[in-house]
mmCIF file of the N, C-alpha and C atoms, coordinates in Angstrom:
data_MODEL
# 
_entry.id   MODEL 
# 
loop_
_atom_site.group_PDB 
_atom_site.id 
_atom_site.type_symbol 
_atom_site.label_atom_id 
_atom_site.label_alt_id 
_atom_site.label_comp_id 
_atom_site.label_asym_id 
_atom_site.label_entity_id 
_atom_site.label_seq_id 
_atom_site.pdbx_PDB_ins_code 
_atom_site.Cartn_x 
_atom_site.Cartn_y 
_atom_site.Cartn_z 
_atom_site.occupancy 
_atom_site.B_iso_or_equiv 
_atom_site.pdbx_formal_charge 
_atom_site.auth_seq_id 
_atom_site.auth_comp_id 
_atom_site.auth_asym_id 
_atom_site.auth_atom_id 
_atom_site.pdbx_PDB_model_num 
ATOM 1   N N  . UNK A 1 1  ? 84.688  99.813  88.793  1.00 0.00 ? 1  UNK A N  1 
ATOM 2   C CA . UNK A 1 1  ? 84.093  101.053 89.229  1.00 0.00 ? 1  UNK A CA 1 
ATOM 3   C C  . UNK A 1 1  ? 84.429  101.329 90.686  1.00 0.00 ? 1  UNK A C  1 
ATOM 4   N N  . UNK A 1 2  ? 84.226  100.251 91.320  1.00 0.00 ? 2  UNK A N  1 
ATOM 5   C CA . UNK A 1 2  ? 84.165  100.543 92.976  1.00 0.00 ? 2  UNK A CA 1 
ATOM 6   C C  . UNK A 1 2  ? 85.994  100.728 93.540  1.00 0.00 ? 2  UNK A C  1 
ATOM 7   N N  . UNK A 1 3  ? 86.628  100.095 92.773  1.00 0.00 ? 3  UNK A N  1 
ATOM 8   C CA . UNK A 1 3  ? 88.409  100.216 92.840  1.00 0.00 ? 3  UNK A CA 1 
ATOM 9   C C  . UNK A 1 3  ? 88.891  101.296 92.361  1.00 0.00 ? 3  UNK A C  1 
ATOM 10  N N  . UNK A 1 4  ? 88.573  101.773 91.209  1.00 0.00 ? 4  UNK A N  1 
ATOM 11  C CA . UNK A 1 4  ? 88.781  102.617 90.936  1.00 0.00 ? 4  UNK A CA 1 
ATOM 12  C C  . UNK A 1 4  ? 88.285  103.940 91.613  1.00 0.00 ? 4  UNK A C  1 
ATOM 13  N N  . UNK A 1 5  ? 87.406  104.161 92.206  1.00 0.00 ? 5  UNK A N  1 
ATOM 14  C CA . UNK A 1 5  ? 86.943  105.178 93.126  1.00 0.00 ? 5  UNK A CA 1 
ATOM 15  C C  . UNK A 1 5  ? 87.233  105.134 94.740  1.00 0.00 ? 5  UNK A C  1 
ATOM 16  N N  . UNK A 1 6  ? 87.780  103.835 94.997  1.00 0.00 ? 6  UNK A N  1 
ATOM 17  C CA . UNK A 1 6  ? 88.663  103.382 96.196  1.00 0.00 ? 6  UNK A CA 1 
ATOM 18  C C  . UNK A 1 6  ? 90.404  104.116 95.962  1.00 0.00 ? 6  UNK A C  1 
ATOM 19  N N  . UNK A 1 7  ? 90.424  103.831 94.737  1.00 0.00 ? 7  UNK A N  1 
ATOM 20  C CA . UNK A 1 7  ? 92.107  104.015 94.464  1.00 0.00 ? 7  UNK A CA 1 
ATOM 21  C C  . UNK A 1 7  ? 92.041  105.910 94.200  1.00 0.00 ? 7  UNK A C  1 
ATOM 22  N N  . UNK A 1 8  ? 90.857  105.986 93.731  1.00 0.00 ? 8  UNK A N  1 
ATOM 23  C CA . UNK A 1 8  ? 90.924  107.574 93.485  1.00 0.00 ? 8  UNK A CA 1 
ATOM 24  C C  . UNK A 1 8  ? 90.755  108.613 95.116  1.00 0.00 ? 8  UNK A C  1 
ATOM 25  N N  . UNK A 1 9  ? 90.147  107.653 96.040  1.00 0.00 ? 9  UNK A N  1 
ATOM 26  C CA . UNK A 1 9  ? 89.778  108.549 97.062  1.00 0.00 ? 9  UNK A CA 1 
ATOM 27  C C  . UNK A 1 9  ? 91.286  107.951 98.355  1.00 0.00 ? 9  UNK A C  1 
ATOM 28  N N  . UNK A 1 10 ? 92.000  107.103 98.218  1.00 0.00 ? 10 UNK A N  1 
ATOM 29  C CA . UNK A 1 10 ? 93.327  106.719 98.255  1.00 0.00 ? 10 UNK A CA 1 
ATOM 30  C C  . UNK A 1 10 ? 94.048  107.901 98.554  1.00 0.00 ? 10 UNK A C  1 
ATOM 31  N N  . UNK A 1 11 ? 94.175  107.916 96.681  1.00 0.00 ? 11 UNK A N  1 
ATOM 32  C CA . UNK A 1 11 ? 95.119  109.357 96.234  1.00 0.00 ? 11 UNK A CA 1 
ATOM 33  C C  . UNK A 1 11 ? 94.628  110.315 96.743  1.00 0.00 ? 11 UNK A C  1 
ATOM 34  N N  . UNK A 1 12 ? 93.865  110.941 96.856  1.00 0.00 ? 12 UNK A N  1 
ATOM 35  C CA . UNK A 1 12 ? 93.366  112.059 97.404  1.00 0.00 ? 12 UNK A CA 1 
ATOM 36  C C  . UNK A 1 12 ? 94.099  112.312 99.150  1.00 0.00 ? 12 UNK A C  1 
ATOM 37  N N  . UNK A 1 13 ? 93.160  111.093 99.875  1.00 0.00 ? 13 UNK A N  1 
ATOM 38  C CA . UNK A 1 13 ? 93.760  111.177 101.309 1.00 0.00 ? 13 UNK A CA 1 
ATOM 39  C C  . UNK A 1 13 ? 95.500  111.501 101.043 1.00 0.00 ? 13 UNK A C  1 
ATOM 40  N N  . UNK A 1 14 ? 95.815  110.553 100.278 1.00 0.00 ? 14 UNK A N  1 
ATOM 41  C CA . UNK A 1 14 ? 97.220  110.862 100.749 1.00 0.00 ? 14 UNK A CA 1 
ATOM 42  C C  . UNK A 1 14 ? 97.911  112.394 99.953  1.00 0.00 ? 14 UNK A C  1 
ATOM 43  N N  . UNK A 1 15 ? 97.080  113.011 99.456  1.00 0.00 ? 15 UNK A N  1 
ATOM 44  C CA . UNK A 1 15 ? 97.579  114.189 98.664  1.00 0.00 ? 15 UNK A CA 1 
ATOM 45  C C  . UNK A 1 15 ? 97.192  115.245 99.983  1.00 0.00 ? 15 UNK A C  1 
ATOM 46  N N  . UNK A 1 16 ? 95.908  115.345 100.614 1.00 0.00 ? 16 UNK A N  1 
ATOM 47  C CA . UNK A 1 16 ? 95.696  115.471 102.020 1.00 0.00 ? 16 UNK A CA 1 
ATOM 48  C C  . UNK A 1 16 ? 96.621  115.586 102.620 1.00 0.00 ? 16 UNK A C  1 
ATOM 49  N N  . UNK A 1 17 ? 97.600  114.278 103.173 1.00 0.00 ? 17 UNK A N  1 
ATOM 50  C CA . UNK A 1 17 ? 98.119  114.036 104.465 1.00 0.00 ? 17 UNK A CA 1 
ATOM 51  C C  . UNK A 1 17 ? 99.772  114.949 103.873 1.00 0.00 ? 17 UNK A C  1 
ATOM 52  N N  . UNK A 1 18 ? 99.918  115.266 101.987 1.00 0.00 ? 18 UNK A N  1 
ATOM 53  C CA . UNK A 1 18 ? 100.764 115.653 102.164 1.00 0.00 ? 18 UNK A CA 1 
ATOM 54  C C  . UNK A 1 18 ? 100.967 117.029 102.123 1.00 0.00 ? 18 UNK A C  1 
ATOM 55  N N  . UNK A 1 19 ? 100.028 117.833 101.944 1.00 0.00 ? 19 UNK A N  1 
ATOM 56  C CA . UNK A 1 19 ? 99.602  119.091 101.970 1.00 0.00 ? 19 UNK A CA 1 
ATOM 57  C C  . UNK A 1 19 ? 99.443  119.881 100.546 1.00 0.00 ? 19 UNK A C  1 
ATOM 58  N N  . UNK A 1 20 ? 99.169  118.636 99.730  1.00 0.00 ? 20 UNK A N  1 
ATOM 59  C CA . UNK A 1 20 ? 98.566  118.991 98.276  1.00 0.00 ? 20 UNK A CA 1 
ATOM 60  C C  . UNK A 1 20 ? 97.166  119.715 98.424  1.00 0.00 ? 20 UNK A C  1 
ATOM 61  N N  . UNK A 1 21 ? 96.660  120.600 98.517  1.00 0.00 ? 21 UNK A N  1 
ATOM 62  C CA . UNK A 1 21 ? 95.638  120.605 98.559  1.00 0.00 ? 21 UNK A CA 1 
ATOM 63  C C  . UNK A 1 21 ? 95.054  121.278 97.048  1.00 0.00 ? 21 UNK A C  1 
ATOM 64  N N  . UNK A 1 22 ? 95.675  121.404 96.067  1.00 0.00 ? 22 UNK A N  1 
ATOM 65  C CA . UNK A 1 22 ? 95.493  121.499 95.013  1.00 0.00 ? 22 UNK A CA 1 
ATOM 66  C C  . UNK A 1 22 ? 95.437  120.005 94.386  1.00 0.00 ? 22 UNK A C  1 
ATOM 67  N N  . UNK A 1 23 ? 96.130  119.658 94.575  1.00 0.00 ? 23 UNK A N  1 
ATOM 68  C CA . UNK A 1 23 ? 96.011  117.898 93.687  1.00 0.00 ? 23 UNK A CA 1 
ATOM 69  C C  . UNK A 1 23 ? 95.003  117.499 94.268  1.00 0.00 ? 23 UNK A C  1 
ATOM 70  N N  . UNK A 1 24 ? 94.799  117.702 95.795  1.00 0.00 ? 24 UNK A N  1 
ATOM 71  C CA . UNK A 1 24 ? 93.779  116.930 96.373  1.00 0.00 ? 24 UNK A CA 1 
ATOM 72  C C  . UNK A 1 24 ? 92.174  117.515 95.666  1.00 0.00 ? 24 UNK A C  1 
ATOM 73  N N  . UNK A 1 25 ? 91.749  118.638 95.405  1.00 0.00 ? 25 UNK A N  1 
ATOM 74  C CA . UNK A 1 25 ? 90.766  119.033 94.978  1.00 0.00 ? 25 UNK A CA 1 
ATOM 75  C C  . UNK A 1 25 ? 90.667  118.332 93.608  1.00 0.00 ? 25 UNK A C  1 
ATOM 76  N N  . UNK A 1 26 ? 91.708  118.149 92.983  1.00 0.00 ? 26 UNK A N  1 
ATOM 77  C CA . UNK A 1 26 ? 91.302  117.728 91.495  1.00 0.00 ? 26 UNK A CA 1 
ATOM 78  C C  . UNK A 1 26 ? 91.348  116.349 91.065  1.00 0.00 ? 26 UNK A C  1 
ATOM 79  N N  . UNK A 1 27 ? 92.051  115.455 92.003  1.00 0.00 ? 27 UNK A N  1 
ATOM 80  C CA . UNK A 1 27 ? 91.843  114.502 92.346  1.00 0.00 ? 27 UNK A CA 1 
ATOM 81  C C  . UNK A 1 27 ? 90.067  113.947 92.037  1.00 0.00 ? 27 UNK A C  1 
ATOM 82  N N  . UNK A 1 28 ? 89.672  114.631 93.740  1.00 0.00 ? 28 UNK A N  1 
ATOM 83  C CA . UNK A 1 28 ? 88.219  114.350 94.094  1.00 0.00 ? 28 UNK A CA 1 
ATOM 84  C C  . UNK A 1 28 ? 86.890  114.985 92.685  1.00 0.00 ? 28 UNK A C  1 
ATOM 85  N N  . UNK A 1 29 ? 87.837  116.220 91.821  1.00 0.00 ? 29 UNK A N  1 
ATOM 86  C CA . UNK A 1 29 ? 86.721  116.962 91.315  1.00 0.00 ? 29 UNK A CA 1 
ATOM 87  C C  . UNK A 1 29 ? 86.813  115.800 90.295  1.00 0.00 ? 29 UNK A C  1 
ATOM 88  N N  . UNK A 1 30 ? 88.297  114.782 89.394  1.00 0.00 ? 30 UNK A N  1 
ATOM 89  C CA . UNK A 1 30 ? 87.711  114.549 88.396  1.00 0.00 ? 30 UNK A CA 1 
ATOM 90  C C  . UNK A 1 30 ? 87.343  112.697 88.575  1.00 0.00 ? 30 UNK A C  1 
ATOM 91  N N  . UNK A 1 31 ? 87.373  112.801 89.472  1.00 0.00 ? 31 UNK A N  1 
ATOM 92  C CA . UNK A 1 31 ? 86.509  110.997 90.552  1.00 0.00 ? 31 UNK A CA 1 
ATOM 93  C C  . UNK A 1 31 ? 85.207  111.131 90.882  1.00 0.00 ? 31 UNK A C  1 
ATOM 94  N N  . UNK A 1 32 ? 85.115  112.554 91.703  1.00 0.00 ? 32 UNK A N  1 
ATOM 95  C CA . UNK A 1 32 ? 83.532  112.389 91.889  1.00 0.00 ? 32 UNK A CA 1 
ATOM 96  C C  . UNK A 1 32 ? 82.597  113.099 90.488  1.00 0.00 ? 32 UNK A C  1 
ATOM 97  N N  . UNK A 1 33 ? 82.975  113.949 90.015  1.00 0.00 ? 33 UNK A N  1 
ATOM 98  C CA . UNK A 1 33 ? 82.166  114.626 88.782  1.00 0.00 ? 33 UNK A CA 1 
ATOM 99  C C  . UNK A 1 33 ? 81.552  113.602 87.434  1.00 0.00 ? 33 UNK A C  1 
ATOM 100 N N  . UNK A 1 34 ? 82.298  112.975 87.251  1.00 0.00 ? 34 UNK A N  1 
ATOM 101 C CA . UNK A 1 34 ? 82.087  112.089 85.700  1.00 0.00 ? 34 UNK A CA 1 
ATOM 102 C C  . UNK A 1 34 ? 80.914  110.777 86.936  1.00 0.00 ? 34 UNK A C  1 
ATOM 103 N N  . UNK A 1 35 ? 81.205  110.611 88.308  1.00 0.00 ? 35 UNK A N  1 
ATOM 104 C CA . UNK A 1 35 ? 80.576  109.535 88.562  1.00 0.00 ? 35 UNK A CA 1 
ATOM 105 C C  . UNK A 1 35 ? 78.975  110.209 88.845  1.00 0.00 ? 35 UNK A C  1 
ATOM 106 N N  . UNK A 1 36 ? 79.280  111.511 89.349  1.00 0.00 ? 36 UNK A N  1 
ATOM 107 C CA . UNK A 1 36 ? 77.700  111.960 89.578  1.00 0.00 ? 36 UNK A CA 1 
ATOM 108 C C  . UNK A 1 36 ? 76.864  112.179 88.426  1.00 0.00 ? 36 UNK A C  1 
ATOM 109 N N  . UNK A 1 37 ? 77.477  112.198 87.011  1.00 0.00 ? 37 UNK A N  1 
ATOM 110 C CA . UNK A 1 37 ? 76.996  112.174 86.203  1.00 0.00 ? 37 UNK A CA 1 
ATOM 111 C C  . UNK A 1 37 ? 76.388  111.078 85.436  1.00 0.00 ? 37 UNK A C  1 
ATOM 112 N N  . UNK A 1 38 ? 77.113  110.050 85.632  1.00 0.00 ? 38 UNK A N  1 
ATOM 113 C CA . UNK A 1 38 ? 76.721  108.624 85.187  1.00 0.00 ? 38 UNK A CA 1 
ATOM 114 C C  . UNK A 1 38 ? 75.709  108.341 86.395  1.00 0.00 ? 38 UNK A C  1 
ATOM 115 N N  . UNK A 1 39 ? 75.497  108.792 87.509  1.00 0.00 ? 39 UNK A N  1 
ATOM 116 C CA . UNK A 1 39 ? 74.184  108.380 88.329  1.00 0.00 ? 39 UNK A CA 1 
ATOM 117 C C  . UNK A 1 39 ? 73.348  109.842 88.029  1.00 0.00 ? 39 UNK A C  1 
ATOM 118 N N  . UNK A 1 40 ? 73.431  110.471 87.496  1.00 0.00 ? 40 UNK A N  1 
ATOM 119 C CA . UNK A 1 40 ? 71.921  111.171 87.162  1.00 0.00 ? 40 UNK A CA 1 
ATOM 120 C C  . UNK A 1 40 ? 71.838  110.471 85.977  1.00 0.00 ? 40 UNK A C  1 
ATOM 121 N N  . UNK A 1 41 ? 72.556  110.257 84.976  1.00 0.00 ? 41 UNK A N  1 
ATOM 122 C CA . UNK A 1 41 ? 71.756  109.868 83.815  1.00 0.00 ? 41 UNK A CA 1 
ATOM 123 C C  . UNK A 1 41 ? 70.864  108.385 84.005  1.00 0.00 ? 41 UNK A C  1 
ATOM 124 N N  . UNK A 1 42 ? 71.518  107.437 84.733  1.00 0.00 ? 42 UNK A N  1 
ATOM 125 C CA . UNK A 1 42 ? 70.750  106.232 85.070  1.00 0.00 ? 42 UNK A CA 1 
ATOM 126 C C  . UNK A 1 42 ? 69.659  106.519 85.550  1.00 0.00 ? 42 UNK A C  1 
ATOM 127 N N  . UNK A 1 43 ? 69.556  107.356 86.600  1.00 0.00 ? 43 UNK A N  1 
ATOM 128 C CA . UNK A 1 43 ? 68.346  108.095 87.418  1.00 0.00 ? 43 UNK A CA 1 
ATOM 129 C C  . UNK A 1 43 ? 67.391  108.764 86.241  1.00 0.00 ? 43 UNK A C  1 
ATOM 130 N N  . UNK A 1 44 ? 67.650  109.122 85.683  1.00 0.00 ? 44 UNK A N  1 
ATOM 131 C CA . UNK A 1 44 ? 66.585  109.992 84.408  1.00 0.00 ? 44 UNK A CA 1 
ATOM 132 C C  . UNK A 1 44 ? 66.368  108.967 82.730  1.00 0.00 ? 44 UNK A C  1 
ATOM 133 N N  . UNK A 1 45 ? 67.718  108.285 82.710  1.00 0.00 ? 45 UNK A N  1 
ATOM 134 C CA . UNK A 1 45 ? 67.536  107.068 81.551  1.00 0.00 ? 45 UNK A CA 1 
ATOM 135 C C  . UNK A 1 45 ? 66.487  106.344 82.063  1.00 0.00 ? 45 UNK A C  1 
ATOM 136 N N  . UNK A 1 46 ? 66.580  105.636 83.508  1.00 0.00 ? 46 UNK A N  1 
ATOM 137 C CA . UNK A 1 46 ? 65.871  104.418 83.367  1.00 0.00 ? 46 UNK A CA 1 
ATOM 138 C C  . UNK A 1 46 ? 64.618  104.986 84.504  1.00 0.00 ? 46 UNK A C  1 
ATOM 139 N N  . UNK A 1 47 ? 64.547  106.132 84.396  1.00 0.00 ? 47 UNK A N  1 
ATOM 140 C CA . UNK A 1 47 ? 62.745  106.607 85.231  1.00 0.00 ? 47 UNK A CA 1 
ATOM 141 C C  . UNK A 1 47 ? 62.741  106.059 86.627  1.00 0.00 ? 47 UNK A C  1 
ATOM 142 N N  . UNK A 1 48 ? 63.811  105.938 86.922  1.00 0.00 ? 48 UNK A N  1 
ATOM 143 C CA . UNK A 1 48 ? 63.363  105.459 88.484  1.00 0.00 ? 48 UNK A CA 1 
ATOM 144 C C  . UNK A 1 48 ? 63.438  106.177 89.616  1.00 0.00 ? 48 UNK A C  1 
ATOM 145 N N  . UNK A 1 49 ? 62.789  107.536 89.455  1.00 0.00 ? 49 UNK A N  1 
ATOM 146 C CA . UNK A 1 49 ? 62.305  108.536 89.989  1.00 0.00 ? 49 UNK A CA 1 
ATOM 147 C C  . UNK A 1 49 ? 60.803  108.290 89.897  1.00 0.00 ? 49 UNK A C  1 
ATOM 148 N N  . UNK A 1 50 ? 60.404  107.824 88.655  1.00 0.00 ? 50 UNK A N  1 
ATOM 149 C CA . UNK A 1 50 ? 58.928  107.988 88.544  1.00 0.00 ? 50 UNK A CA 1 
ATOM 150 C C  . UNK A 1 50 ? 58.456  106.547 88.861  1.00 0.00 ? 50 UNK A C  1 
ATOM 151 N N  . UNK A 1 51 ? 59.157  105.426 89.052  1.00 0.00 ? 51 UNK A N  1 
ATOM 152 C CA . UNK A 1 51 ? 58.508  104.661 89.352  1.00 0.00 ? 51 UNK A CA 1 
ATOM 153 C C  . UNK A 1 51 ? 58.415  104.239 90.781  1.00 0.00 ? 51 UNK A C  1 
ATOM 154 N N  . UNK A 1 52 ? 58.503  105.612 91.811  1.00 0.00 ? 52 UNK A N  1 
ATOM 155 C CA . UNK A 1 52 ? 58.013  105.734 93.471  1.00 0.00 ? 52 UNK A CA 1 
ATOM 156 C C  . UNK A 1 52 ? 59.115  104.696 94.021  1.00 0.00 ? 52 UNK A C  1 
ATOM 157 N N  . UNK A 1 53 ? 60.707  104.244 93.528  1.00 0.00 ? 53 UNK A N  1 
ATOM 158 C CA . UNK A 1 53 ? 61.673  103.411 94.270  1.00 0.00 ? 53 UNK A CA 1 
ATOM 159 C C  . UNK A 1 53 ? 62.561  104.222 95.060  1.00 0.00 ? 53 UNK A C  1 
ATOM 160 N N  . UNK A 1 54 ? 62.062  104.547 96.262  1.00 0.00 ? 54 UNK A N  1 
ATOM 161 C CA . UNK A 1 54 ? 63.206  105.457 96.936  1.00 0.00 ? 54 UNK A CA 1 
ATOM 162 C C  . UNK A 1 54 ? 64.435  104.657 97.630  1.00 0.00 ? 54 UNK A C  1 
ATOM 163 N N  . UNK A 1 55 ? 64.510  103.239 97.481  1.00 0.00 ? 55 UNK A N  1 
ATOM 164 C CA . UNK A 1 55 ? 65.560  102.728 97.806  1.00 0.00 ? 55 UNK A CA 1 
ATOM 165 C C  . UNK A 1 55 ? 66.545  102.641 96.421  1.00 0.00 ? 55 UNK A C  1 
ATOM 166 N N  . UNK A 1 56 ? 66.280  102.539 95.334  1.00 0.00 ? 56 UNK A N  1 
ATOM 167 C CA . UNK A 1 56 ? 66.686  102.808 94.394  1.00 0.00 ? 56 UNK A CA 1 
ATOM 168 C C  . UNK A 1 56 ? 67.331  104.178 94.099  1.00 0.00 ? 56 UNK A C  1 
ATOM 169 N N  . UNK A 1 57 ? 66.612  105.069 94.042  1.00 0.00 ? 57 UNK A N  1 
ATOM 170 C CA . UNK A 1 57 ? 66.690  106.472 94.196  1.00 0.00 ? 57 UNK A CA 1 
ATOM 171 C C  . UNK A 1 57 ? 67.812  107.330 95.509  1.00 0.00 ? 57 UNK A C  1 
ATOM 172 N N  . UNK A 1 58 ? 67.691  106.165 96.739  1.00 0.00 ? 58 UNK A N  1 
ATOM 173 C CA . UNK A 1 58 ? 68.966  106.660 97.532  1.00 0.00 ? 58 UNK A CA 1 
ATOM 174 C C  . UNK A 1 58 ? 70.366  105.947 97.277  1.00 0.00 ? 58 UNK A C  1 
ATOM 175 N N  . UNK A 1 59 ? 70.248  104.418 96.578  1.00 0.00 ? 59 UNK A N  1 
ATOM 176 C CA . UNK A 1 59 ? 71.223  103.974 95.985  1.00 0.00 ? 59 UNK A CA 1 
ATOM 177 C C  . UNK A 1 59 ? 72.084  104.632 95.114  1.00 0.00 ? 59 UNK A C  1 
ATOM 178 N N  . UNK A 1 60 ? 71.581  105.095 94.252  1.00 0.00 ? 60 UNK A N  1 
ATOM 179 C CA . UNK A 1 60 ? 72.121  106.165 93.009  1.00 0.00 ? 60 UNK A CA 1 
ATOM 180 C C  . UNK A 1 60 ? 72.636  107.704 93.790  1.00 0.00 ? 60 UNK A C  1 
ATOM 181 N N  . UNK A 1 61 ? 71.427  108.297 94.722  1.00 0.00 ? 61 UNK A N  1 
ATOM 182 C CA . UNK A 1 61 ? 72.540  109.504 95.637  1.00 0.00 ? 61 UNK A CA 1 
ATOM 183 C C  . UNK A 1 61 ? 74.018  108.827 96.202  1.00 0.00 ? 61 UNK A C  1 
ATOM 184 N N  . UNK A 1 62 ? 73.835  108.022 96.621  1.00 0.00 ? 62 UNK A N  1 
ATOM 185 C CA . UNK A 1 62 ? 75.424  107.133 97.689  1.00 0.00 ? 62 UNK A CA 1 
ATOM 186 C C  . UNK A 1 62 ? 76.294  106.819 96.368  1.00 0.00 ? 62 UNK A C  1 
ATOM 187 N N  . UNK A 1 63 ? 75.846  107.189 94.859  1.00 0.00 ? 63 UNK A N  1 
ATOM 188 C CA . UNK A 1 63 ? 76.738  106.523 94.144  1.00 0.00 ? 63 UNK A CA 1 
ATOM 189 C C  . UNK A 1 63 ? 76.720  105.008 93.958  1.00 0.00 ? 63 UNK A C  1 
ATOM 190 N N  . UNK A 1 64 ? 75.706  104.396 94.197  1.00 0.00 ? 64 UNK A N  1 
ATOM 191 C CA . UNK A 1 64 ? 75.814  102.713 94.229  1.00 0.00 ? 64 UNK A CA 1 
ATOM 192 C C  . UNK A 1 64 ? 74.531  102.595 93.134  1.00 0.00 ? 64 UNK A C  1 
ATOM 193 N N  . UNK A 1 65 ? 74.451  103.161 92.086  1.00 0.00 ? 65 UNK A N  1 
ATOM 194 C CA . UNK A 1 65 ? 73.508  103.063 91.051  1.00 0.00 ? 65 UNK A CA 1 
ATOM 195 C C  . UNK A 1 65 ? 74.031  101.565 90.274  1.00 0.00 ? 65 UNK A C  1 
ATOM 196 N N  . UNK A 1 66 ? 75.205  101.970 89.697  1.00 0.00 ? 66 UNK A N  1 
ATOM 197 C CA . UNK A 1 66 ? 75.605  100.426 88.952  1.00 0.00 ? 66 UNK A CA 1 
ATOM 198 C C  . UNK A 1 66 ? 75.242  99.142  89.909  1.00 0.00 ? 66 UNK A C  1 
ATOM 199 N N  . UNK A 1 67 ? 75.289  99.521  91.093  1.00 0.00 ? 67 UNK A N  1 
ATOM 200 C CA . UNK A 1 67 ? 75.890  97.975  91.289  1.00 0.00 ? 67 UNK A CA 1 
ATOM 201 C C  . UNK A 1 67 ? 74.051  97.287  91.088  1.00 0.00 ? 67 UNK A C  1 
ATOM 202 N N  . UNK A 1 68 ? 73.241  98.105  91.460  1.00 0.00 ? 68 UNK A N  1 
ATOM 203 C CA . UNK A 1 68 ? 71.565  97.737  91.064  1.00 0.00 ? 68 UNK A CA 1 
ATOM 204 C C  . UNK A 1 68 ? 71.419  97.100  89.716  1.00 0.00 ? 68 UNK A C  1 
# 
């Protein structure tokens, strides 16, 4: 998970530095989209909104839901 979103934000910079800025958007849209989705569903699967864990709860905003 964490390499793969290392290697995806990689590609991106360097689609950046080469003046892709079309690759670079779709890059980031299809790296970050499927991951913000797998951290709301953990966030709403496993209730840990309702059980008052806001260190939990900011883990999952930063994207670091799995590694909990």
């Amino acid at each position: 998970f964490m390499s793969e979103m290392a290697a995806a934000l990689c590609l991106s910079a360097e689609y950046g530095n080469t003046g892709n800025s079309m690759w670079q958007m779709l890059t980031l849209l299809f790296a970050l989209f499927p991951c913000a989705l797998v951290q709301l569903s953990l966030v709403f699967i496993h209730r840990d909104v309702s059980r008052d864990r806001p260190l939990v709860l900011l883990l999952h905003l930063l994207q670091l839901g799995p590694l909990v």
